[in-house]
C-alpha positions in Angstrom: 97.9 93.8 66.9 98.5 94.5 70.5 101.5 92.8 72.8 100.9 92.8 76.2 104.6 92.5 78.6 104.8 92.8 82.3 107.1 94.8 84.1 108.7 94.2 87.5 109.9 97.2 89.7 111.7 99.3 87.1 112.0 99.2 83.5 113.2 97.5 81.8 112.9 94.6 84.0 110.3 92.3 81.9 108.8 89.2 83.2 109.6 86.5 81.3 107.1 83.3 81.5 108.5 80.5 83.2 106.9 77.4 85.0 105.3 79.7 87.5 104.1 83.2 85.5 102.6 83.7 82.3 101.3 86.6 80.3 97.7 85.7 78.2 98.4 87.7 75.0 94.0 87.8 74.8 93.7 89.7 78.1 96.4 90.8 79.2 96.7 89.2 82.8 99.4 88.5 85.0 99.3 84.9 85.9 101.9 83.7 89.1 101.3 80.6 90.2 102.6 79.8 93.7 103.3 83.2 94.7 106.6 83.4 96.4 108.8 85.9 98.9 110.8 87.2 95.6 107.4 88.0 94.2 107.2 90.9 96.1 107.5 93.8 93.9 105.5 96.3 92.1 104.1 95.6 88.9 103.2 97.8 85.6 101.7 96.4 82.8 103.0 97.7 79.5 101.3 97.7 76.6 102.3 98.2 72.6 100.9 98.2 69.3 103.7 97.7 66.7 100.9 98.7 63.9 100.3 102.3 65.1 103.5 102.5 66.8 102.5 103.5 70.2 103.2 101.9 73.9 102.0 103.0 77.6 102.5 101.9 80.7 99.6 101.2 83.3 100.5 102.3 87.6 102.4 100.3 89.2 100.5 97.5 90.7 101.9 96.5 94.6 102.1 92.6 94.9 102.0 92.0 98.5 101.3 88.3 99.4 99.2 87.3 102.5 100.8 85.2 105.4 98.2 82.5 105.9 
């Protein structure tokens, strides 16, 4: 089994789903919907398998919305 969590800045500042973000537990992905101004942020993905015991943490991932 492998969980998939989302951090956001610094650990351990996990996402937490809401009515706007979600986490697919098959994939993986990072899903924001209407992308907001405290979005802003970097973003590590952080991966652990409770079975084997092991975690890791992917680079941080710069979310930097476009101005339309």
């Amino acid at each position: 089994e492998v969980m998939f969590r989302w951090i956001y800045n610094d650990f351990p500042n996990f996402i937490l789903p809401d009515q706007r973000r979600f986490v697919s537990q098959t994939t993986g992905n990072l899903y924001i919907a209407k992308v907001e101004a405290s979005d802003v942020g970097n973003y590590s993905c952080f991966v652990s398998s409770p079975t084997i015991g092991k975690s890791v943490f992917s680079m941080p991932i710069p979310l930097i919305p476009q101005i339309e």
